[in-house]
C-alpha positions in Angstrom: -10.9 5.0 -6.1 -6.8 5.5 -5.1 -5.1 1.9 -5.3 -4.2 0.6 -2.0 -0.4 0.5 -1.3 1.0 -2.7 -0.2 2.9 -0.8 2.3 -0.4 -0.4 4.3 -1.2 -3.9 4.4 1.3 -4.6 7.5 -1.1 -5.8 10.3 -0.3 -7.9 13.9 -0.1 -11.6 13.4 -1.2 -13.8 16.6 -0.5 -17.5 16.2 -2.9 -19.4 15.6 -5.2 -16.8 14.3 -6.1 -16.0 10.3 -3.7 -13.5 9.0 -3.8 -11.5 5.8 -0.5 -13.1 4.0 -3.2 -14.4 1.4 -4.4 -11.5 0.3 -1.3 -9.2 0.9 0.3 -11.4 -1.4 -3.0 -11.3 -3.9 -2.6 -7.4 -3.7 1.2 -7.6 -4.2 0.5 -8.9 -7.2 -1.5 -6.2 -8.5 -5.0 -7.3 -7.5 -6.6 -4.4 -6.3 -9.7 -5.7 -4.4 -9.9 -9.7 -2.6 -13.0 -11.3 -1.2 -13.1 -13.9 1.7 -15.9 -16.4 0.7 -17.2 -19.3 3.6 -21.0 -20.6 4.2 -22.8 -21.9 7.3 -25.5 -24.5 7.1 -24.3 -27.5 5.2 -24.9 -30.0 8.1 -28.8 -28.7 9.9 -31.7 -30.9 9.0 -33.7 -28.1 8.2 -33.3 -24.6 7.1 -31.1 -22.9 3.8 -27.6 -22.9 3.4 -26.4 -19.6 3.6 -23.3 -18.0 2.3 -21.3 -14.2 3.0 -18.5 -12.9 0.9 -16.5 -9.9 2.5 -14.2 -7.5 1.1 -12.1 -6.0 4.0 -10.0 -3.1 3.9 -6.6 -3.5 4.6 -6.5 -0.3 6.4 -9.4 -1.2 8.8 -8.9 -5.1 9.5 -11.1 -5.5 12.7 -9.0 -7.2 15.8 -10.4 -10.6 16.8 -11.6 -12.2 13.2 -11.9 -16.0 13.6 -13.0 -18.8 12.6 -16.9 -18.0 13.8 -17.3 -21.7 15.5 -14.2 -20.5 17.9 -16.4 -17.3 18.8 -19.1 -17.1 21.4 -22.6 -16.0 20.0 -21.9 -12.3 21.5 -18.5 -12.0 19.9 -19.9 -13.3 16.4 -22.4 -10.8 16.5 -20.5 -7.6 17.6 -17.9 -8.4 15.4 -21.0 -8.6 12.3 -21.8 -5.3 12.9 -17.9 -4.3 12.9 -17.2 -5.9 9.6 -20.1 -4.8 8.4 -19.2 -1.2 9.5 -15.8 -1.2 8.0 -15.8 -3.4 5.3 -15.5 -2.2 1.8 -18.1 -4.5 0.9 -20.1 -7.5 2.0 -23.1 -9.5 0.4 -24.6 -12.5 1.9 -26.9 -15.5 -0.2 -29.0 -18.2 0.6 -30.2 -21.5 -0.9 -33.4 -22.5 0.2 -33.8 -26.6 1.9 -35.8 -27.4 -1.0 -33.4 -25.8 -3.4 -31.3 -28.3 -1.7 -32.7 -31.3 -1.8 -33.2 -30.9 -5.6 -29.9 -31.0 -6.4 -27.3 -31.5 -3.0 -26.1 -29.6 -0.2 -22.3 -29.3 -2.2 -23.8 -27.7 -4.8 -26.3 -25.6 -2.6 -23.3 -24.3 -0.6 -21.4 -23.2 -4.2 -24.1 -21.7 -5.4 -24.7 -19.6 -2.6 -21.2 -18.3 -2.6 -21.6 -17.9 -6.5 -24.3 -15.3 -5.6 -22.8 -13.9 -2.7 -19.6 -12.7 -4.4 -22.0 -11.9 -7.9 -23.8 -9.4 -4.9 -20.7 -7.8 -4.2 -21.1 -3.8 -4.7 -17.0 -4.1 -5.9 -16.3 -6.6 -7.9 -13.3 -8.4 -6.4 -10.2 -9.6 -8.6 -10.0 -12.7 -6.5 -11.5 -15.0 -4.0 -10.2 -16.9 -1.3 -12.9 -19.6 -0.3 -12.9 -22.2 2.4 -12.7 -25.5 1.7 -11.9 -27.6 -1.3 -14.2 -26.6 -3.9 -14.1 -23.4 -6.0 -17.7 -22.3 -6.5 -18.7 -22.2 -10.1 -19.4 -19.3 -12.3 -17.9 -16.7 -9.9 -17.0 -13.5 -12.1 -13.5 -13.7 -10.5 -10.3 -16.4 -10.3 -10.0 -17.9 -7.0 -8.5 -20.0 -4.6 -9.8 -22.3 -2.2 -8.2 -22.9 1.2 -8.8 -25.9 3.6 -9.9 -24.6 6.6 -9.8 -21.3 5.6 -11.4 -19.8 8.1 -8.3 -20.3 10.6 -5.7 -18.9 7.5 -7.4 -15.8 6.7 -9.3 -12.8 8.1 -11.0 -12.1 5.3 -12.9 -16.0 5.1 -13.2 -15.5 8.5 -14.9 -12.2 8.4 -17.4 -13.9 6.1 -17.9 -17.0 8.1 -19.1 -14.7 10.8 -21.0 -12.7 8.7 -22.8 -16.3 7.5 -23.6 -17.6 10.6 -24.9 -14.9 12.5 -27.1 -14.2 9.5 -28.7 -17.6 9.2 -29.0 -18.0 13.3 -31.3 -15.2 13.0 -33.2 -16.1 9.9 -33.6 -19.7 11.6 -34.5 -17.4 15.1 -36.9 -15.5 12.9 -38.7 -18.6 11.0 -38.5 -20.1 14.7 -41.5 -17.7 15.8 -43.8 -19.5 12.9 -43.2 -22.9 13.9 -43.1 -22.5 18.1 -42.9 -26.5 18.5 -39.5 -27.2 16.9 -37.1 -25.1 18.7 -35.3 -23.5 15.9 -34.4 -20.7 17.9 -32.4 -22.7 20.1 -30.9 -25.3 17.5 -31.1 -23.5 14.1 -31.9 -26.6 12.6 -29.2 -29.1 13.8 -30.4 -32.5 14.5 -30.9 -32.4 18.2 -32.7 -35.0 20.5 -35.5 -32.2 20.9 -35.5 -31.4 16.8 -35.6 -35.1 16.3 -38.2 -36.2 18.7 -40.0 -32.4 17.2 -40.2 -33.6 13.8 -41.1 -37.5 14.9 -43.8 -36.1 16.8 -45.2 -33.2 14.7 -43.7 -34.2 11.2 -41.2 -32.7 8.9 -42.4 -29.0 7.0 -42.6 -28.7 3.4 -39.8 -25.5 2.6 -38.3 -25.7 5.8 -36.8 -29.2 6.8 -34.5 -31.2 4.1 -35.9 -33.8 3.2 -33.1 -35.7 1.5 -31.0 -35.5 4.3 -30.9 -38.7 7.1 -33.1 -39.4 8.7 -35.9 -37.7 6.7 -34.5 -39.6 3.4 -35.5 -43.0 4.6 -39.0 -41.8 5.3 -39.2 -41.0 2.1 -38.2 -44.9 0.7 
């Protein structure tokens, strides 16, 4: 495969939007290929954490990458099956609620970036992650960058490509247990989740059981 010339990595800036200085200047360097890492899920009561890690190609950016919270539900998912389209490559991981509550959601989160980059079909020479925490055992250097997801396209490509994924696995898993609403709340601790699992009780493998308010039933 040619090396990409940093003279093709020119691409409109809009303020306030994620850019691609990170990884021009990653590329710049000599780095041929760099991966955007981010998750979605740390905060649900039930449900995995799930984690995408993106390389995009410099030539084929997609217009409109954000931070996926700042997209509506439509944009996220046309934009999925954009980056997913024109990407150079893009794996997505999960780590299971109970995965989770044997260790913590921190480590959950890393670990599910750890095998979303180790999925990669390239293996990247870098990472840029989100956040403050560098993911352990990734088979690359990397850097990570508070709120990462507004600095550059490529963590925001993969933020988007986490959260649609795990709305539609918590959509999907919604269909097996009708009375909690997952399909509308993907997990988060709602009034109707809350008074669901009050009512009903917590499931084994899907709600976390060492997160509030579930951990003091367990006491």
């Amino acid at each position: 495969m040619a090396r990409l010339r940093s003279d093709s990595l020119l691409i409109p800036h809009e303020p306030g939007k994620p850019d691609f200085a990170s990884e021009r200047k990653l590329i710049r360097s000599g780095i041929e290929f760099v991966a955007g890492i981010d998750e979605a899920g740390r905060g649900p009561l039930a449900g995995p954490v799930v984690a995408a890690a993106v390389i995009l190609n410099p030539r084929k950016v997609p217009d409109g990458l954000d931070d996926s919270k700042r997209l509506t539900p439509q944009r996220r998912a046309e934009l999925f099956d954009i980056i997913v389209d024109k990407a150079l490559a893009c794996a997505v991981a999960s780590v299971s609620a109970p995965m989770i509550d044997a260790s913590d959601i921190l480590k959950a989160a890393l670990e599910a970036m750890r095998r979303a980059v180790c999925g990669l079909a390239i293996q990247p020479g870098h990472a840029l992650i989100d956040g403050r925490d560098v993911a352990p055992g990734l088979p690359c250097p990397a850097t990570a960058l508070i709120k990462g997801d507004q600095r550059s396209v490529s963590i925001a490509a993969a933020s988007i490509l986490a959260k649609v994924t795990r709305d539609r696995m918590m959509a999907q898993t919604g269909k097996y247990f009708p009375l909690y609403g997952l399909e509308t709340h993907v997990g988060y601790a709602t009034e109707f989740h809350r008074n669901a699992m009050e009512t009903h009780g917590p499931v084994v493998g899907l709600h976390r059981f060492s997160f509030s308010p579930l951990k003091e039933r367990q006491v």
